[in-house]
Biopython code that builds the backbone (N, CA, C, O; Angstrom):
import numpy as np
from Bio.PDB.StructureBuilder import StructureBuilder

atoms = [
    (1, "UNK", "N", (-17.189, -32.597, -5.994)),
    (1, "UNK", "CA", (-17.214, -33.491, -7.128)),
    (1, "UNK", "C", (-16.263, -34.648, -6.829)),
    (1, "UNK", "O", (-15.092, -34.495, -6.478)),
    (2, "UNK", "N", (-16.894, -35.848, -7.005)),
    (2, "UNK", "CA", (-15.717, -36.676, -6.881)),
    (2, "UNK", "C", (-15.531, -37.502, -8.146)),
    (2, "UNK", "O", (-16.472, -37.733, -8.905)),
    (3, "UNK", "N", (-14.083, -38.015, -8.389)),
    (3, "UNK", "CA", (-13.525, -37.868, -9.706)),
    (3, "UNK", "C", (-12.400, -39.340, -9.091)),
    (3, "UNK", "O", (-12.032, -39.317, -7.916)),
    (4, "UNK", "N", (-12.099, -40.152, -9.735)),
    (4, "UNK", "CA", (-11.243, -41.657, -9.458)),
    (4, "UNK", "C", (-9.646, -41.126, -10.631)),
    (4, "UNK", "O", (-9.653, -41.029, -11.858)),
    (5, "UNK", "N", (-8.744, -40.940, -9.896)),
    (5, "UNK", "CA", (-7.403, -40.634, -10.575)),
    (5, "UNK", "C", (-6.452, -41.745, -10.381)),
    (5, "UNK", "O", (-6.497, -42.308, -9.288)),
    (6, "UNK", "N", (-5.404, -42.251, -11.457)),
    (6, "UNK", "CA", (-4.599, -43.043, -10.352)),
    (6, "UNK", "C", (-3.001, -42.119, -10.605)),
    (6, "UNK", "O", (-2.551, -41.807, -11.707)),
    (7, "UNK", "N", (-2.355, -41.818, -9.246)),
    (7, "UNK", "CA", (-1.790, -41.306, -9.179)),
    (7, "UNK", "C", (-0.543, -42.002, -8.391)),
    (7, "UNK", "O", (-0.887, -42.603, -7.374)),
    (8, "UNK", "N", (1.046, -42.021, -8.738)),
    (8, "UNK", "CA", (1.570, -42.226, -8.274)),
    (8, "UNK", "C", (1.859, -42.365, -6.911)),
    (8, "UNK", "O", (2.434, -41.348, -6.522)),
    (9, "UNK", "N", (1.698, -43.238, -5.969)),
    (9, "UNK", "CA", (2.153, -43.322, -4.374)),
    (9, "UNK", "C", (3.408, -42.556, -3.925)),
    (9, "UNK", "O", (3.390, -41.934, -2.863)),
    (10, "UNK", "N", (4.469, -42.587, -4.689)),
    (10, "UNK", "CA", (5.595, -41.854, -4.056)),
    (10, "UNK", "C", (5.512, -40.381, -4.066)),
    (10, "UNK", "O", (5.744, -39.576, -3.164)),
    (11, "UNK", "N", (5.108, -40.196, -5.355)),
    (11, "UNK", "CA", (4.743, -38.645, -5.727)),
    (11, "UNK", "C", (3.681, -37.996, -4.991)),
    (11, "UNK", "O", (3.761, -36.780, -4.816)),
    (12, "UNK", "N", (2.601, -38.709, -4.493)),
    (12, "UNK", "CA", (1.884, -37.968, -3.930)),
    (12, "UNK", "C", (2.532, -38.055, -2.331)),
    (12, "UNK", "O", (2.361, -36.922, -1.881)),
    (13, "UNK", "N", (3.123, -38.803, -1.399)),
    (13, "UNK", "CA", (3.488, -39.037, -0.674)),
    (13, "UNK", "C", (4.550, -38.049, -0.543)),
    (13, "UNK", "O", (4.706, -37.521, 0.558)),
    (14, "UNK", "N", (5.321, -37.719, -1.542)),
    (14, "UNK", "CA", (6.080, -36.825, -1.712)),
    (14, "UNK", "C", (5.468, -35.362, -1.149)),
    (14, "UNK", "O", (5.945, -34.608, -0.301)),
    (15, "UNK", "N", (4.338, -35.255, -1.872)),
    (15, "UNK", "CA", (3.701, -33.715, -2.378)),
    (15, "UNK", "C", (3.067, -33.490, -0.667)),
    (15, "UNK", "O", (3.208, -32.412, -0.090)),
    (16, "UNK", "N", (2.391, -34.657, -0.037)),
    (16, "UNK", "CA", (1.509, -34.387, 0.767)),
    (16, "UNK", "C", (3.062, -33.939, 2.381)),
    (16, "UNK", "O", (2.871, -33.380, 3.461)),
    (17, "UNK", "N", (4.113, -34.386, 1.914)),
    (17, "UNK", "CA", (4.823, -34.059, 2.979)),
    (17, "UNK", "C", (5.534, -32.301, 2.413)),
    (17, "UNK", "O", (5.973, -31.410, 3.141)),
    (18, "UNK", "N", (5.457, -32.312, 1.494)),
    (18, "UNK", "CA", (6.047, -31.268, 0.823)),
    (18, "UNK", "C", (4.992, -29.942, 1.304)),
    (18, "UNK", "O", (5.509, -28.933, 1.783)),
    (19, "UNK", "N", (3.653, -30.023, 1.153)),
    (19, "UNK", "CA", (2.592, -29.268, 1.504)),
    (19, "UNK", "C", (2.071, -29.044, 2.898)),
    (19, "UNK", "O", (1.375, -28.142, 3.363)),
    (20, "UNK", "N", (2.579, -30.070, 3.407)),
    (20, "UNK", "CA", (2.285, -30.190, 5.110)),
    (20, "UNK", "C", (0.605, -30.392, 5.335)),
    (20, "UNK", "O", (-0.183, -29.594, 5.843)),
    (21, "UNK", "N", (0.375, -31.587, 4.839)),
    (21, "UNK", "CA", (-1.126, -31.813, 4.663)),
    (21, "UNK", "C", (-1.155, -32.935, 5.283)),
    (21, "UNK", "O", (-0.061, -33.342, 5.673)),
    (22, "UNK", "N", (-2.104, -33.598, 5.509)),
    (22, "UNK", "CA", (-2.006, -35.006, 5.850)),
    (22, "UNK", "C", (-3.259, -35.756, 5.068)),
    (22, "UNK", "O", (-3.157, -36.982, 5.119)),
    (23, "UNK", "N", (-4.055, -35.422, 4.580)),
    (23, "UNK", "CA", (-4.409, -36.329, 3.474)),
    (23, "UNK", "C", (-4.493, -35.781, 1.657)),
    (23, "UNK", "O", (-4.274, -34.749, 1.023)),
    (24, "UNK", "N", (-4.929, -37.138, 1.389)),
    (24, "UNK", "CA", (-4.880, -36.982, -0.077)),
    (24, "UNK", "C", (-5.170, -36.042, -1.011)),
    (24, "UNK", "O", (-4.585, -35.660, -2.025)),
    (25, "UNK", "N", (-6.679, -35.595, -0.214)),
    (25, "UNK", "CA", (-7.570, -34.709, -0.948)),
    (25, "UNK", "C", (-6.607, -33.480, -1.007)),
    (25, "UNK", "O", (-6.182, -33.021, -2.067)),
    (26, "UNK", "N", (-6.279, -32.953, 0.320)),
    (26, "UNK", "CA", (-5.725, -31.623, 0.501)),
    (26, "UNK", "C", (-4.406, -31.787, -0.091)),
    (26, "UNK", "O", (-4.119, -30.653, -0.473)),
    (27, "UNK", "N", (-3.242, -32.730, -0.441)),
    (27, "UNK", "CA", (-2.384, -32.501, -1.250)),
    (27, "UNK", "C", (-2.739, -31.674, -2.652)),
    (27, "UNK", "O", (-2.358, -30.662, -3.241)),
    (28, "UNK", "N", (-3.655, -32.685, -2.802)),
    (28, "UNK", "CA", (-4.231, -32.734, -4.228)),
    (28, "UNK", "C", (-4.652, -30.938, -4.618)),
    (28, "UNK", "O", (-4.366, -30.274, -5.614)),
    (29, "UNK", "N", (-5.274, -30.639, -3.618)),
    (29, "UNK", "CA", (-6.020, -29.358, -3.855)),
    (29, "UNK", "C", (-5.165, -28.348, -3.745)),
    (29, "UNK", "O", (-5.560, -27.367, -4.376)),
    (30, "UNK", "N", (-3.667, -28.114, -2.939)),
    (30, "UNK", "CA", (-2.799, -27.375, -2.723)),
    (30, "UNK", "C", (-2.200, -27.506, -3.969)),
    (30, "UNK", "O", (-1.832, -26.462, -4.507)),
    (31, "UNK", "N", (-1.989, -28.755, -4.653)),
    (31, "UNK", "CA", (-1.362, -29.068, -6.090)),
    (31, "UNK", "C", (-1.866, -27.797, -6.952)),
    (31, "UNK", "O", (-1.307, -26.781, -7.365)),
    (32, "UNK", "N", (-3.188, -28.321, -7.034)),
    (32, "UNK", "CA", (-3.919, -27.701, -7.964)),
    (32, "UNK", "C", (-3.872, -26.094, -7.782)),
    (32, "UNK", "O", (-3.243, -25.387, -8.569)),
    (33, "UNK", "N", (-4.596, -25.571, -6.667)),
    (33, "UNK", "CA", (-4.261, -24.143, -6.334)),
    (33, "UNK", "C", (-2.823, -23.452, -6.627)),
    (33, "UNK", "O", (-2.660, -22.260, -6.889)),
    (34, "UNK", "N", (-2.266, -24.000, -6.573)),
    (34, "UNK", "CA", (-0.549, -23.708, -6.674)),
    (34, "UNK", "C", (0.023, -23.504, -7.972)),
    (34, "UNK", "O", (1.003, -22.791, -8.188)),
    (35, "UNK", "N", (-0.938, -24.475, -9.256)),
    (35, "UNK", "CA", (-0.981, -24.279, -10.221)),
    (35, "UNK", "C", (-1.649, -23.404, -11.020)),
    (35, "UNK", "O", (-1.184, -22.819, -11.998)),
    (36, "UNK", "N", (-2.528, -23.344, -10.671)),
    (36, "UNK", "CA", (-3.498, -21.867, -11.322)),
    (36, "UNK", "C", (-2.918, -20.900, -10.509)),
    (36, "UNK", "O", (-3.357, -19.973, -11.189)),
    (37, "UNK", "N", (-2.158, -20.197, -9.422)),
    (37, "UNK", "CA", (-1.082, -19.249, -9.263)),
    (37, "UNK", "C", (-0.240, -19.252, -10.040)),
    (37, "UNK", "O", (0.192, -18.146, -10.363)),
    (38, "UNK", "N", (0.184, -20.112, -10.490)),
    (38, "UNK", "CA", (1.493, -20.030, -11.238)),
    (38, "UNK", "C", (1.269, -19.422, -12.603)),
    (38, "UNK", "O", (1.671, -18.410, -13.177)),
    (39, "UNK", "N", (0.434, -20.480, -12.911)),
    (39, "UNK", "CA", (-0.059, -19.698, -14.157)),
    (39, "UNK", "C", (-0.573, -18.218, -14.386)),
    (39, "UNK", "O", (-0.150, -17.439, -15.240)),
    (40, "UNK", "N", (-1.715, -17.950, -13.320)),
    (40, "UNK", "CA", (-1.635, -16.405, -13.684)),
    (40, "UNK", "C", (-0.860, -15.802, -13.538)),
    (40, "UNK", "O", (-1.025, -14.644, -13.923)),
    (41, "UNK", "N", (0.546, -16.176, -12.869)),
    (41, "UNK", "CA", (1.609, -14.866, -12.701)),
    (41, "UNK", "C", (2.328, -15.141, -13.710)),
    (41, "UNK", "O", (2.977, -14.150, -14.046)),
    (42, "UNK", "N", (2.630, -16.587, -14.749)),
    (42, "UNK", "CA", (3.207, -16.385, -15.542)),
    (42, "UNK", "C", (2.586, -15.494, -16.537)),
    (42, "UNK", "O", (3.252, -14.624, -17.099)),
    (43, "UNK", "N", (1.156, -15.705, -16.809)),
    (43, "UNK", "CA", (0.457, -14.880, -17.653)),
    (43, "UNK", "C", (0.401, -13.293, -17.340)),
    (43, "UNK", "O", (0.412, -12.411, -18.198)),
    (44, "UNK", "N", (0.351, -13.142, -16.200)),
    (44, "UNK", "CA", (0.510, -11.263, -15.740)),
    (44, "UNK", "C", (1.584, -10.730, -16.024)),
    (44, "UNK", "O", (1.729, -9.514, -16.148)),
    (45, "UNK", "N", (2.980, -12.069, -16.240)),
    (45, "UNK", "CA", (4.739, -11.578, -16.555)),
    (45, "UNK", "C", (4.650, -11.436, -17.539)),
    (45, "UNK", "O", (5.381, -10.501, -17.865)),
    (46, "UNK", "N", (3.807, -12.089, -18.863)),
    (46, "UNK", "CA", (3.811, -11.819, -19.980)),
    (46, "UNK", "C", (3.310, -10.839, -20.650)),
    (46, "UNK", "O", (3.843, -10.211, -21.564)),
    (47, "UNK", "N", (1.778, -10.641, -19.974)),
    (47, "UNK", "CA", (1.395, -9.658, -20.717)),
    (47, "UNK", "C", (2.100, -7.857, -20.125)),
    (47, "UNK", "O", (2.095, -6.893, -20.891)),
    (48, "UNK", "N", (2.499, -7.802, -19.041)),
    (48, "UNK", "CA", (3.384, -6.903, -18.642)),
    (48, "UNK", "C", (4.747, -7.103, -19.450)),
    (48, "UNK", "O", (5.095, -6.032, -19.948)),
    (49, "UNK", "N", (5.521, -8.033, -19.698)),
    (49, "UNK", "CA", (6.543, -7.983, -20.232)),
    (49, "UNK", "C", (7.726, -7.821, -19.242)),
    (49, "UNK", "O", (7.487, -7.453, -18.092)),
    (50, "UNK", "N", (9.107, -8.107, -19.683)),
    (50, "UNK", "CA", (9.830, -7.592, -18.546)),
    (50, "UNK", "C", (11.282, -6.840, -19.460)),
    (50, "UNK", "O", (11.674, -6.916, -20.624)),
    (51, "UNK", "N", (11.746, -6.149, -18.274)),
    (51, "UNK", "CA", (12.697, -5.315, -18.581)),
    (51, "UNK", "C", (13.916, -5.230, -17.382)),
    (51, "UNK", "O", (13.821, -5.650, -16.229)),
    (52, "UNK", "N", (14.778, -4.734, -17.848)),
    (52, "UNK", "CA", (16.153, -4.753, -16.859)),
    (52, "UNK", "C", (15.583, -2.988, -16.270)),
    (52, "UNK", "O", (15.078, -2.017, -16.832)),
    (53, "UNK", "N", (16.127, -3.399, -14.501)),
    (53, "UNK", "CA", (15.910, -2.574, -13.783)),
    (53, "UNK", "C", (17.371, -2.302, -13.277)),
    (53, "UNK", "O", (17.763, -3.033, -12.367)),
    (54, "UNK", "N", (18.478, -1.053, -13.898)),
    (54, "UNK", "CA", (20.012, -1.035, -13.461)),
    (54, "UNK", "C", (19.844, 0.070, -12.375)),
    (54, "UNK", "O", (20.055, 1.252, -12.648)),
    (55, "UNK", "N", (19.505, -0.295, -11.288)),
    (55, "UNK", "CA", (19.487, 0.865, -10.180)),
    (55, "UNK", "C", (20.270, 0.591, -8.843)),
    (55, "UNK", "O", (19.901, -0.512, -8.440)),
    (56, "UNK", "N", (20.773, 0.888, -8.381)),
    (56, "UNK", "CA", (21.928, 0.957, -6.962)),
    (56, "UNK", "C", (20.802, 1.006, -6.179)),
    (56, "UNK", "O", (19.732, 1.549, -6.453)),
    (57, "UNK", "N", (21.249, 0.135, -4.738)),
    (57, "UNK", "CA", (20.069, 0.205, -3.488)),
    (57, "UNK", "C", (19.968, 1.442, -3.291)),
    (57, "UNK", "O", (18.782, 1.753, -3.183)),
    (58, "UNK", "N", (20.935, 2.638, -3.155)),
    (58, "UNK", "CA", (20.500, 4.142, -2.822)),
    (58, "UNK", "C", (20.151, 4.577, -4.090)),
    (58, "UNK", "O", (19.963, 5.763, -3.820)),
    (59, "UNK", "N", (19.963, 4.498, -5.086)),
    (59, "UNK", "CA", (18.822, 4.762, -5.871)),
    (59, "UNK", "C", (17.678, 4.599, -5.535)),
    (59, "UNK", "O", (16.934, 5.542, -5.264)),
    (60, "UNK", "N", (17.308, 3.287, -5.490)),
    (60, "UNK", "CA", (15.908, 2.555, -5.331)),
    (60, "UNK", "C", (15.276, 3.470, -4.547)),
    (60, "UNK", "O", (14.365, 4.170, -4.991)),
    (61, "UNK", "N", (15.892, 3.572, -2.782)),
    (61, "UNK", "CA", (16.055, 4.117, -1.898)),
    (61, "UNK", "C", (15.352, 5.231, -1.928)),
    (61, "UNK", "O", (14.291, 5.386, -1.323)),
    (62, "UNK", "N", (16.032, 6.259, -2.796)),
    (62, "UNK", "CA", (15.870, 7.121, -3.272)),
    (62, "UNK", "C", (14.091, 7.215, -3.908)),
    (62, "UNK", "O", (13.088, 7.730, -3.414)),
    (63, "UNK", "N", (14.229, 6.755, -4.697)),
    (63, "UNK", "CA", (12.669, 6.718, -5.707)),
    (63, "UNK", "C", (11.912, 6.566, -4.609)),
    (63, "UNK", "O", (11.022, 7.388, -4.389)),
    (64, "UNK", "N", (12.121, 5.562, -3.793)),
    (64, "UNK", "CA", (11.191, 4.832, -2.560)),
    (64, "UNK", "C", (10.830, 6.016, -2.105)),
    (64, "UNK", "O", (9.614, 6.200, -2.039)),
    (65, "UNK", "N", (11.669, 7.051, -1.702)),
    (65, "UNK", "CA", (11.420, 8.303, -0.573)),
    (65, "UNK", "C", (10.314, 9.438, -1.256)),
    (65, "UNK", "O", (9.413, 9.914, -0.567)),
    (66, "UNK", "N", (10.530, 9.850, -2.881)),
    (66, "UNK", "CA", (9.997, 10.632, -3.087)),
    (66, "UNK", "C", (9.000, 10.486, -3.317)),
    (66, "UNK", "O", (8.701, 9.308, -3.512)),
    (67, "UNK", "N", (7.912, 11.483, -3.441)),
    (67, "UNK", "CA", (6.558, 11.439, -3.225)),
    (67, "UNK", "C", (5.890, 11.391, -4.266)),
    (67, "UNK", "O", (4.661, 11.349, -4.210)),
]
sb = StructureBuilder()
sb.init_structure("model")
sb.init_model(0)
sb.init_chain("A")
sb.init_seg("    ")
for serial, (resi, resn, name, xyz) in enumerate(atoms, 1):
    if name == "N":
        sb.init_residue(resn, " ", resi, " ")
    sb.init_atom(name, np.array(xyz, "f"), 0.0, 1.0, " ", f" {name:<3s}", serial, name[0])
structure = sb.get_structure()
């Protein structure tokens, strides 16, 4: 699909060195992909919820080992 955006020069210039891309399109699309990750993991943190985990590495350790 092609679609006419106008988008900042520095910012994308920014993003496309930030992503290690070398053109526009593929900044653009790493943008985007990167964003719908984000979002579903914020949405998977939510609907899981979170909680404090007070355990010592030989605890963890521990749990890790048993079967």
């Amino acid at each position: 699909m092609k679609t006419t955006v106008v988008i900042d020069e520095k910012i994308l210039e920014e993003a496309m060195k930030a992503a290690n891309v070398k053109t526009k399109r593929d900044a653009i699309e790493v943008a985007l992909l990167e964003l719908i990750r984000k979002k579903k993991r914020d949405g998977l943190m939510e609907a899981l919820g979170t909680f404090k985990v007070d355990l010592t590495l030989e605890e963890l350790e521990k749990l890790r080992s048993e079967p």
